[in-house]
N, C-alpha and C positions, 0 to 999 in steps of 0.2 A: 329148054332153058328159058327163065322169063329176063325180059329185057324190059325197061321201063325209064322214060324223061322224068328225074327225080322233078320236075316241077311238075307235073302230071299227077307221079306217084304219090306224091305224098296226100292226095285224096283217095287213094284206090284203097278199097277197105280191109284186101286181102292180097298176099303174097304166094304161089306154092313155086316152093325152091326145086330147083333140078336136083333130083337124087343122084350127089356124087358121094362114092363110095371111096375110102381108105382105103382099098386092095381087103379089104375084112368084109366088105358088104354090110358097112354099116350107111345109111343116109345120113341124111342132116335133118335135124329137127323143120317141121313148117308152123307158120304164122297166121291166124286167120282170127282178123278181127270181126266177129258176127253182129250186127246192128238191125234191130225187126222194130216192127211197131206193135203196140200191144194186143192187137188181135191176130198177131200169128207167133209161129214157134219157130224154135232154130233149124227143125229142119231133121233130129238126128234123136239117137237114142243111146244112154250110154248105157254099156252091159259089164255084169263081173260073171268071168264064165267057169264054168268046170274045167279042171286040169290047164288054165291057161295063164298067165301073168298079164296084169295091169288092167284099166279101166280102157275096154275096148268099143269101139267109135261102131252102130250097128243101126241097121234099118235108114239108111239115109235116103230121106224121101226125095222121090223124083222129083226136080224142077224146084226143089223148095233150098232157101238162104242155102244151107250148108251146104250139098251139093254146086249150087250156085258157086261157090266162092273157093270148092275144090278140097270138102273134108270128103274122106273115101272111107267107105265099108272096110274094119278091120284096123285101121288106125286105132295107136294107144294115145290116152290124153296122156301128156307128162305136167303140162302147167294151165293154171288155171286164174286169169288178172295177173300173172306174175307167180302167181304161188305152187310152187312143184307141188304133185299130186300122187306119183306114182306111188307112195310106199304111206298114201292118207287113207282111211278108211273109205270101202266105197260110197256106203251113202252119206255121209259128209261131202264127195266130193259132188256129188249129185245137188246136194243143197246149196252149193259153192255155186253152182251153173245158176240154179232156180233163183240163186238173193241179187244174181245181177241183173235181173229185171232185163232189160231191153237192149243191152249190149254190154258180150264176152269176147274176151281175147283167150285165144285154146292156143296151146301149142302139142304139135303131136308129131308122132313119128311114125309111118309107114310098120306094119306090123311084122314086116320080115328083119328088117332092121332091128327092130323092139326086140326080136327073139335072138339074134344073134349078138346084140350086144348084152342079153342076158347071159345068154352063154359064155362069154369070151370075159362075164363080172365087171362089166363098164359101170361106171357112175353115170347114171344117166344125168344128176341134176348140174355133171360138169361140163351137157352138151348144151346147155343154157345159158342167157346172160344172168348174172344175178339181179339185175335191177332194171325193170323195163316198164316204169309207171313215174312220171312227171309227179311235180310236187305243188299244192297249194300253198301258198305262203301267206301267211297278214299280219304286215309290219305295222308298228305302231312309229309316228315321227317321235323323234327326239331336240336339243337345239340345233344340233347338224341339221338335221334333215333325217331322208330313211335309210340313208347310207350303202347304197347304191347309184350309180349310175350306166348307161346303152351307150353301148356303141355300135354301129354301123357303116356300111361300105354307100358309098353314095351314090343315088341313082336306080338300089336296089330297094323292093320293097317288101317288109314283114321279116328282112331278119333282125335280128336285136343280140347284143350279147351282152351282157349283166358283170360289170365290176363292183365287186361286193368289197364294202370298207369291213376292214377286221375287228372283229369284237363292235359293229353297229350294229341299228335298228337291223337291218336286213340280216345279217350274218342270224341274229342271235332268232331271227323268224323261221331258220334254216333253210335259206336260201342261198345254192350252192355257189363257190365262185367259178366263176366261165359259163355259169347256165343260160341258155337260151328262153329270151323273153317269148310265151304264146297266147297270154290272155292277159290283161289289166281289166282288174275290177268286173272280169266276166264277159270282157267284149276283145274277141279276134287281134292281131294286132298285123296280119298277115296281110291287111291291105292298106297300111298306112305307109307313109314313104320316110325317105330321112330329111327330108326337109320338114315334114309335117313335127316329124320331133324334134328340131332343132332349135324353137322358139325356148327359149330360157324363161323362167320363171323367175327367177333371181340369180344372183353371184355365186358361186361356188360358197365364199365365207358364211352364208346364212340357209343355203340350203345342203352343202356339201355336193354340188353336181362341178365337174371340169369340164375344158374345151381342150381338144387334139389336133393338133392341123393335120394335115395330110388329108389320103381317101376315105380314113376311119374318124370318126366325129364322135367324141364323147362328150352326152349332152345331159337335159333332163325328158325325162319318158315324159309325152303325153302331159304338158302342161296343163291344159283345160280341167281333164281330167283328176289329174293330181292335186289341181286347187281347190277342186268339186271334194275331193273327198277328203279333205280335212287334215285330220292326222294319223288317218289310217288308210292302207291301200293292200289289196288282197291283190296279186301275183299267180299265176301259173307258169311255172317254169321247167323245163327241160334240163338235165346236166348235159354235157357233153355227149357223154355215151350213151343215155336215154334216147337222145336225140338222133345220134346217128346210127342205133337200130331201127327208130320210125321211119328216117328217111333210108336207109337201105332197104326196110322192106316193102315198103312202098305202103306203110301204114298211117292212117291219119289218128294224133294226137287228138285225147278230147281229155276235158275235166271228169269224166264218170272215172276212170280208169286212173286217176289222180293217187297218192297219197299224202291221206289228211291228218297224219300224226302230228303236226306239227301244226296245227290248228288252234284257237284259244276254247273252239264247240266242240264235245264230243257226243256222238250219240250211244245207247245206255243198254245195255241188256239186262233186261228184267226177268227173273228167273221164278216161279211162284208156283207153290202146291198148293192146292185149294184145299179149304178151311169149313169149319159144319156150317158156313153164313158165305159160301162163295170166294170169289176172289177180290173182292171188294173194290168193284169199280163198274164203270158205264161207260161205255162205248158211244160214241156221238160222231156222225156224219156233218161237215161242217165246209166250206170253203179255207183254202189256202191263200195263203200267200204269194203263189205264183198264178194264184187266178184259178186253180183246177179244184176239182175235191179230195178230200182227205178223212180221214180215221182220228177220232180223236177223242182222249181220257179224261173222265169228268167224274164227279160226283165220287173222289178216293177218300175211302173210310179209315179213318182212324183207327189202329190197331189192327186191323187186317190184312193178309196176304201183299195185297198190291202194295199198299206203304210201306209195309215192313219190307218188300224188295227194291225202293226208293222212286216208285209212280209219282208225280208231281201231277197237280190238276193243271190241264190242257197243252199233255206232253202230245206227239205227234207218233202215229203207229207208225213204223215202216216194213216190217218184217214179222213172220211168227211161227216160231220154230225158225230158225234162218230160213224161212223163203220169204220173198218181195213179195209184197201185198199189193204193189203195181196194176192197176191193171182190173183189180177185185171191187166188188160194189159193198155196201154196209154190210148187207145178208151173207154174203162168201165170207168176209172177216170174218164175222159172230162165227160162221160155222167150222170156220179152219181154227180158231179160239177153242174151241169147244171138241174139235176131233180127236181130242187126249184128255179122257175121264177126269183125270185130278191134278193134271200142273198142266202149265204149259210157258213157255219161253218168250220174251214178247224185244224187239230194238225199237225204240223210241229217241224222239229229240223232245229238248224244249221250246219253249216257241222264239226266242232269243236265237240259239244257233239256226233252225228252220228258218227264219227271216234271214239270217247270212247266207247261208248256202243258197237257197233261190235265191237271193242277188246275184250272185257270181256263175248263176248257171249250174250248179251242182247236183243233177238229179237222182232223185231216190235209188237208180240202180245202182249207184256207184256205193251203195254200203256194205256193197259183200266183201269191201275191199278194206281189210283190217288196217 
């Protein structure tokens, strides 16, 4: 049985649950959030077998991340960033693993388990939460303000809890009400105190922030900060239930694992069969914006392939064929570009959203997450 100090836990990157059974011999689904750096792998191999059901967990190398963290030879994956998998195609679900570049959240279930609740015709995506991925948010101020304000217990530090004005800047950003504050503008909030928040910026009338007496203090977040950024302010937020699956299982929250639907950047999938003059474009190695290097679209021909599936000059590669390019030098792109005769699939950003998302911290593995 694991036991764990949720102040502890909530850094430990993985959880494996005590298999307790129904009287049916079914377990409980496990959690394991895998985080590698780019010159190693997870650790595991996933197989689709003969005569058997589901995307089964196989070759776990010895001493290596998965093992580490307690994925076992013969486990079925059911979810994949949040996304159930059992009944997806297999190699989709394999490209699903590959687009998340440098850290996955798997969830699986013990392969005896997996077979008898086949049998017994369980829903398996009902042994899951539905929602287990924190939200980015980027409000824009209005004459209120951003139409939230934190509150907090005193003396304690890095929790926040978010009262969201109805129908304001924050609501309409969909930013949930009661969600837990975890990142402003892309920086931790887990070590700052409630006094550090309680400096007021303004009155309530000009910025829409309140005061509460008692142990809980509703105030304005991160004065300095908020004033830095003008009239807009990018949020990572937890709801209630988000939150209290990370800290039960002793998972740490991060922005990779985010959902960014509610974002004003989207990035792009470009889909493109190549034409008797190529696919019309050039590939260029070039520095990013977060300091590292990157992949990047230039010289897009008019009337050709790439425009005609909407390439914009100096969009940002991220992915090809859904996998992360993470990782990969100029030469690997070109060649993983080129390892499909006459099309091939490309996720790109422009350079507009890519400058947001490095501010906030939002790295490229985090795109496999629709």
């Amino acid at each position: 049985k694991f036991e764990f100090n949720p102040k502890d836990g909530i850094d430990n990157p993985a959880l494996s649950l005590s298999e307790d059974t129904d009287g049916e011999g079914v377990g409980e689904p496990r959690f394991y959030l895998l985080s590698k750096d780019s010159t190693e792998t997870f650790g595991f191999c996933l197989h689709k077998e003969l005569g058997c059901e589901g995307h089964i967990v196989r070759q776990v190398e010895l001493g290596g991340l998965a093992q580490r963290r307690g994925l076992q030879d013969g486990d079925r994956l059911l979810q994949v960033n949040g996304h159930f998998v059992d009944d997806m195609d297999h190699h989709r679900v394999v490209q699903k693993i590959k687009a998340s570049g440098n850290q996955v959240l798997l969830a699986v279930l013990d392969g005896n388990s997996y077979e008898v609740a086949k049998t017994l015709g369980r829903d398996l995506s009902q042994m899951l939460p539905t929602d287990v991925r924190p939200r980015l948010c980027h409000i824009t101020r209005d004459k209120s303000g951003f139409g939230f304000s934190v509150s907090g217990p005193e003396g304690v530090r890095g929790t926040f809890q978010l009262s969201v004005q109805q129908d304001g800047p924050a609501a309409r950003a969909g930013v949930p009400p009661g969600s837990w504050l975890l990142e402003l503008n892309g920086t931790s909030v887990k070590n700052y105190s409630h006094t550090q928040l309680a400096r007021k910026v303004s009155g309530p009338g000009t910025c829409g922030w309140g005061t509460r007496a008692g142990n809980i203090t509703e105030c304005p977040a991160f004065p300095i900060q908020l004033k830095q950024s003008g009239s807009k302010v990018t949020l990572l937020v937890a709801s209630s239930a988000v939150e209290e699956f990370y800290r039960l299982h002793g998972l740490r929250v991060t922005a990779t694992l985010a959902d960014t639907s509610w974002l004003p950047f989207k990035v792009r999938e470009l889909h493109m069969v190549k034409g008797p003059a190529g696919y019309g474009f050039l590939l260029k190695e070039d520095d990013c914006s977060s300091g590292g290097i990157g992949q990047f679209l230039w010289d897009v021909d008019e009337g050709l392939p790439a425009e005609q599936a909407g390439m914009k000059e100096g969009d940002r590669l991220l992915a090809v064929n859904g996998e992360s390019i993470e990782g990969l030098d100029h030469q690997q792109t070109v060649l993983r570009i080129r390892a499909r005769d006459d099309q091939v699939t490309l996720l790109v950003i422009d350079p507009a959203g890519d400058e947001f998302y490095q501010s906030v911290g939002f790295g490229d593995q985090a795109w496999s997450c629709p």
